[in-house]
C-alpha positions in Angstrom: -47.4 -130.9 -131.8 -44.9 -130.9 -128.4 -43.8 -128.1 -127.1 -39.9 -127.6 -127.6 -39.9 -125.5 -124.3 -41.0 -128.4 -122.2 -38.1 -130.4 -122.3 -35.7 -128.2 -120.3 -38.6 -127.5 -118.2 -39.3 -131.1 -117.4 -35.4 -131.7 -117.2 -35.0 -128.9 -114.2 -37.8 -130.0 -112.5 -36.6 -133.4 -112.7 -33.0 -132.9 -111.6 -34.3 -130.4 -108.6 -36.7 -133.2 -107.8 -33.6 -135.9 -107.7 -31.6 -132.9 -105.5 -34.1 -132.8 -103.1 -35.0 -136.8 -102.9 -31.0 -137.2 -101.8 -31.5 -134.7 -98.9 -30.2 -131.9 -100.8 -31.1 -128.6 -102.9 -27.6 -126.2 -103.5 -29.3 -122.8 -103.1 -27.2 -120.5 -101.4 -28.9 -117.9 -98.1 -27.2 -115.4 -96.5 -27.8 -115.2 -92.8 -26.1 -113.2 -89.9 -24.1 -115.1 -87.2 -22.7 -114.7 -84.1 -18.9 -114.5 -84.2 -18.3 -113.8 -80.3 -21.0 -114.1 -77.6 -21.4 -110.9 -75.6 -21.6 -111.3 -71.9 -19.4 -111.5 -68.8 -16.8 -114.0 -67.5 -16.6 -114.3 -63.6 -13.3 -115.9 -62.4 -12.9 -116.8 -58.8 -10.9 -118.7 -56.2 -13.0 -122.2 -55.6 -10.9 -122.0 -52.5 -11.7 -118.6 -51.0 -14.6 -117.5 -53.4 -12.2 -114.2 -53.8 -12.3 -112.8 -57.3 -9.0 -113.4 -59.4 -8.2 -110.4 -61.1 -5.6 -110.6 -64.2 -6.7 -113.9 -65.0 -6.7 -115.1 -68.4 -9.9 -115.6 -70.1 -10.3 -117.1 -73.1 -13.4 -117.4 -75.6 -13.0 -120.1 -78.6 -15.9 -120.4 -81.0 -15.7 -124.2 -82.5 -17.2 -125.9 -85.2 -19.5 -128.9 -83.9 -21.9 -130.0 -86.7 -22.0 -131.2 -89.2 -18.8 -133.3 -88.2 -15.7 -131.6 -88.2 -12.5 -132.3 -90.9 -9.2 -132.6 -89.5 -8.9 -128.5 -90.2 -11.7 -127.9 -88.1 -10.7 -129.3 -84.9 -8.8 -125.8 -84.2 -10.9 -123.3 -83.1 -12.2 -121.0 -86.0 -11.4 -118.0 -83.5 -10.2 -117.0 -80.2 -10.2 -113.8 -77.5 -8.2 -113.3 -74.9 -9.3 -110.5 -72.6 -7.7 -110.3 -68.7 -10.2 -109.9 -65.8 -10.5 -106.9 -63.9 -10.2 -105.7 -60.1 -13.7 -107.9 -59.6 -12.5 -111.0 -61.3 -14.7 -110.3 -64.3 -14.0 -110.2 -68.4 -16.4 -108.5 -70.4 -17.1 -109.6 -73.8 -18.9 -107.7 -76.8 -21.4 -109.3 -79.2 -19.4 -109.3 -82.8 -21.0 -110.8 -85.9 -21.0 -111.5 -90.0 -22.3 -112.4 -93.0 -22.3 -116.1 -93.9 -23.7 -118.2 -97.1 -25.4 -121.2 -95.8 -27.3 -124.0 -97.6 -30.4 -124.6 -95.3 -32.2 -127.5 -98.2 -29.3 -129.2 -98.5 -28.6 -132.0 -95.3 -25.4 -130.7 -94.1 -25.8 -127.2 -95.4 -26.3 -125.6 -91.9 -22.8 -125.2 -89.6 -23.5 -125.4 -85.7 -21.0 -124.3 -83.4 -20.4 -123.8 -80.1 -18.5 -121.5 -77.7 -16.1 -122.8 -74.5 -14.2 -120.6 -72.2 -10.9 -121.4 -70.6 -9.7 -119.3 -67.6 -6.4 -119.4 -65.8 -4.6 -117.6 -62.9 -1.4 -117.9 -61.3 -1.0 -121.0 -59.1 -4.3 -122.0 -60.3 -5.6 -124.7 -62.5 -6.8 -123.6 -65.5 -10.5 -124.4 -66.4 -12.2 -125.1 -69.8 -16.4 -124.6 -69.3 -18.7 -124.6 -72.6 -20.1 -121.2 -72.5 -23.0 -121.4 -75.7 -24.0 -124.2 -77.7 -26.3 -122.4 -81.0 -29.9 -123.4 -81.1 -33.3 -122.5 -82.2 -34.9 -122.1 -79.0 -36.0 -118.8 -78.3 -33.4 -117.5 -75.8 -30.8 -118.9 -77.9 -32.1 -116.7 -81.1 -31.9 -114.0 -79.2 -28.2 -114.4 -77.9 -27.2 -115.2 -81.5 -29.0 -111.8 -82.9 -27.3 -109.7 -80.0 -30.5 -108.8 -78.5 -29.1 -110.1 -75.1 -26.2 -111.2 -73.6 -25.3 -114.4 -72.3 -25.9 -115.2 -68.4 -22.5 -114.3 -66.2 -20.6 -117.6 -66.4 -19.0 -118.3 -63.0 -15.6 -120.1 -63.1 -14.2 -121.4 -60.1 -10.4 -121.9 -60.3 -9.1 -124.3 -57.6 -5.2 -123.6 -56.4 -2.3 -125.6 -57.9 -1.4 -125.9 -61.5 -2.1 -128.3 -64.6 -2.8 -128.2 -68.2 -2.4 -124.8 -70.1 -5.5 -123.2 -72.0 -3.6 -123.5 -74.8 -3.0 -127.3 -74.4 -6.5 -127.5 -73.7 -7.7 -126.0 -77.0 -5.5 -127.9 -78.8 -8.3 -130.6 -79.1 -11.8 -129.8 -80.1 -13.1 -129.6 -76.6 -16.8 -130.7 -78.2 -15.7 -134.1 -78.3 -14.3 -134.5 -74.9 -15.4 -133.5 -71.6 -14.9 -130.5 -70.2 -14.2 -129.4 -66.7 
């Protein structure tokens, strides 16, 4: 005598077992992530090493991986802080939730941070300021145990590109400055 349980049984094991043979298993895990890096911004004069104070400093957060659509070439967000008296903009750690797919190939986004500074009669500068990873420092960064190291940006005189023409390609797929 069969067992009329064992059909749906062997059907879900089966269809999980085709899932996973593609590269892929749809079950949904929350996970905290990083939103803006916390950590300081230090904008000089490459010319005179003199801090630049009131200069424009811009974090974008990008998506890099798994390849970007056409919508995602944008950055997914932005902060615009000015620096102060020492040439410095401080930025605070902010995260959220997020539903990701780890068993499924492309379930996982990676994205990565770049900073664009600008002063007057200066050309502004577009530096990658954290790329996510699993190394150990990175995990850290990411959970807001610790900031990121001071990024130095060294503005040389004259004038050029705006930030905001320089965001308006995903900087990830073009070098940066």
């Amino acid at each position: 005598m069969r067992n009329p349980g064992m059909k749906p049984i062997m059907f879900a094991a089966l269809l999980a077992f085709a899932f996973q043979s593609a590269g892929c298993l749809p079950i949904l895990v929350p996970r905290k992530v990083m939103t803006q890096p916390e950590g300081t911004v230090r904008v000089v004069s490459k010319e005179t090493a003199a801090p630049l104070s009131e200069a424009s400093v811009t974090v974008a957060r990008y998506h890099v991986a798994p390849t970007p659509t056409e919508d995602e070439e944008e950055p997914l967000q932005r902060w615009t802080i000015s620096s102060n008296e020492e040439g410095e903009a401080h930025f605070t750690f902010e995260s959220k939730r997020e539903w990701v797919m780890p068993l499924m190939m492309h379930g996982v986004p990676f994205r990565a941070w770049v900073v664009c500074a600008a002063a007057e009669d200066h050309i502004p500068k577009l530096m990658r300021w954290h790329d996510e990873s699993n190394d150990d420092a990175a995990k850290r960064i990411q959970s807001g145990q610790e900031s990121l190291p001071t990024l130095l940006i060294e503005l040389e005189p004259g004038s050029g590109e705006t930030c905001e023409e320089r965001f308006t390609t995903n900087p990830m797929y073009r070098e940066l400055d």
